[in-house]
C-alpha positions as CSV (number, residue, x, y, z in Angstrom):
1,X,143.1,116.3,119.0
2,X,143.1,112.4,118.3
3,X,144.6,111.2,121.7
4,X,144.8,108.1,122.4
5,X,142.6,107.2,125.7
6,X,142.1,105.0,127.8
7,X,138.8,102.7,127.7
8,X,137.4,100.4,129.7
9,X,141.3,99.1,130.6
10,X,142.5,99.3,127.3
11,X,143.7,101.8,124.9
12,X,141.7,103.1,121.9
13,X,142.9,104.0,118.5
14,X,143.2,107.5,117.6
15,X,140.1,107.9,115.3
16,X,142.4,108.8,111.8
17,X,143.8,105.3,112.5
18,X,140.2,104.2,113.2
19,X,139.2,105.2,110.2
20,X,142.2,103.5,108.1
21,X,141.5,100.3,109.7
22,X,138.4,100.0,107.6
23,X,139.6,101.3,104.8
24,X,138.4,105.2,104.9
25,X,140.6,108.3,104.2
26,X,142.2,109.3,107.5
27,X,141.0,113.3,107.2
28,X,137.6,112.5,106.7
29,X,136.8,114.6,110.4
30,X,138.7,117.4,111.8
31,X,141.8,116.9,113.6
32,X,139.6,119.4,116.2
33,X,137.9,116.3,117.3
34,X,138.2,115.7,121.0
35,X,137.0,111.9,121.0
36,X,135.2,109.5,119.5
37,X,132.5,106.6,121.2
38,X,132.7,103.2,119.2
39,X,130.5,100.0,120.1
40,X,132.0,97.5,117.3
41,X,129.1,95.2,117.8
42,X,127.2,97.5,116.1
43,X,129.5,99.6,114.1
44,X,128.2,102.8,115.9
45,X,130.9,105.8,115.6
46,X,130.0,109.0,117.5
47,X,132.7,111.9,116.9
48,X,132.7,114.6,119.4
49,X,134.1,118.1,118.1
50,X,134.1,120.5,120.8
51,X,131.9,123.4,118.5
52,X,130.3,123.4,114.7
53,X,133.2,123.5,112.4
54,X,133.7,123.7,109.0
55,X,136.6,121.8,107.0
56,X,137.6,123.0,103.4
57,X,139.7,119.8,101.6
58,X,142.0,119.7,98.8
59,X,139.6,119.7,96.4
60,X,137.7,122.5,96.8
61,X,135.0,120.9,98.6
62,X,133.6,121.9,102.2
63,X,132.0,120.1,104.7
64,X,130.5,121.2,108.3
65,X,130.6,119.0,111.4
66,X,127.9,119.5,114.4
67,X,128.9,119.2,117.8
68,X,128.6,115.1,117.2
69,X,128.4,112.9,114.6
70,X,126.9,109.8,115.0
71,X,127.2,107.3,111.6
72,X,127.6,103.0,111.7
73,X,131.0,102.2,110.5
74,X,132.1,99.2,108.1
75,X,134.9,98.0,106.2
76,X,135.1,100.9,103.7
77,X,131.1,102.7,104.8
78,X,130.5,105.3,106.8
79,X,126.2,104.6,106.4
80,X,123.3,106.7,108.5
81,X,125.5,110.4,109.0
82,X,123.5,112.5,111.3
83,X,125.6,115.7,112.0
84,X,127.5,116.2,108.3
85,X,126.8,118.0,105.4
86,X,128.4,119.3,102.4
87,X,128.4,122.6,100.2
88,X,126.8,121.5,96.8
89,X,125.4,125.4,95.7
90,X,123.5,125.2,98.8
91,X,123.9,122.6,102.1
92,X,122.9,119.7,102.0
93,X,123.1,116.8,104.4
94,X,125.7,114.1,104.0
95,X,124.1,110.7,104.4
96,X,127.0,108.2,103.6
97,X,130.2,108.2,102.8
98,X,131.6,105.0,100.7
99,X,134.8,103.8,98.9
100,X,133.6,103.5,95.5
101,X,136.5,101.7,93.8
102,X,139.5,101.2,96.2
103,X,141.8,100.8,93.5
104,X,140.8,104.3,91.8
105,X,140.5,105.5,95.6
106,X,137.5,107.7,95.1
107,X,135.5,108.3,98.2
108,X,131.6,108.6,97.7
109,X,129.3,111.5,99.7
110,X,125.9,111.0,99.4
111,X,124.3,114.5,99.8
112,X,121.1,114.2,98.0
113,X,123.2,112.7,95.3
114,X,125.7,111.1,94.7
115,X,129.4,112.9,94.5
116,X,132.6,111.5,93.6
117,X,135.7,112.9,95.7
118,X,139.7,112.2,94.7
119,X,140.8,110.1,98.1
120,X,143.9,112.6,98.6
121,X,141.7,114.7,99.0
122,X,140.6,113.2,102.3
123,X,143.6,111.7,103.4
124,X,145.2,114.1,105.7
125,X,143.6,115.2,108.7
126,X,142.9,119.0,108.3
127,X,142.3,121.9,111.3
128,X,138.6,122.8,111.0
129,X,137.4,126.6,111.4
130,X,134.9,127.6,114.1
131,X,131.1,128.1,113.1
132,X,128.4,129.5,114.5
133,X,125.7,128.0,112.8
134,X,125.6,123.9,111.8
């Protein structure tokens, strides 16, 4: 649950503040996330979540975390998602995740396509529900 910790003598961010930092919606993963791995040299994230979950948001939509996520992280980018994907009719893998226009505040998935999401919808951190299958 987003603790702070305590990393290599100094404290890290919880990841929703992460996440804010570079611009992204604060709920984008489930507040069931133990911890998070960040090199910023590189920009690589890894999320741990201690089993699949699934996350239904405010607008409808539903995405499904594996065990870890891995993605590089920029100002307003999440870029190279392994470990995400989204309910369009079927399941489909979620590649990216961009801010499209930060003054509309529309967060981009890219699933195959390209889908346009309201950023409240994103921006509170929501419980995730236990799945058996990723």
């Amino acid at each position: 649950m987003y603790l702070s910790r305590l990393i290599a003598g100094k404290y890290q961010k919880p990841l929703p503040e992460l996440l804010a930092s570079y611009g992204l919606p604060k709920g984008l993963f489930p507040k069931n996330a133990t911890h998070y791995e960040w090199e910023e040299e590189t920009g690589k994230l890894t999320v741990f979540i201690p089993s699949i979950m699934e996350v239904g948001y405010k607008d409808s939509s539903i995405v499904r975390f594996a065990v870890k996520v891995t993605s590089t992280l920029s100002q307003g980018k999440l870029m190279n998602i392994e470990g995400m994907k989204t309910k369009i009719l079927v399941w489909v893998k979620v590649t990216s995740i961009t801010i499209e226009d930060s003054n509309a505040k529309k967060v981009c998935f890219m699933a195959g396509m390209r889908k346009s999401r309201p950023w409240d919808a994103y921006d509170v951190v929501r419980d995730g529900i236990e799945e058996e299958v990723f």
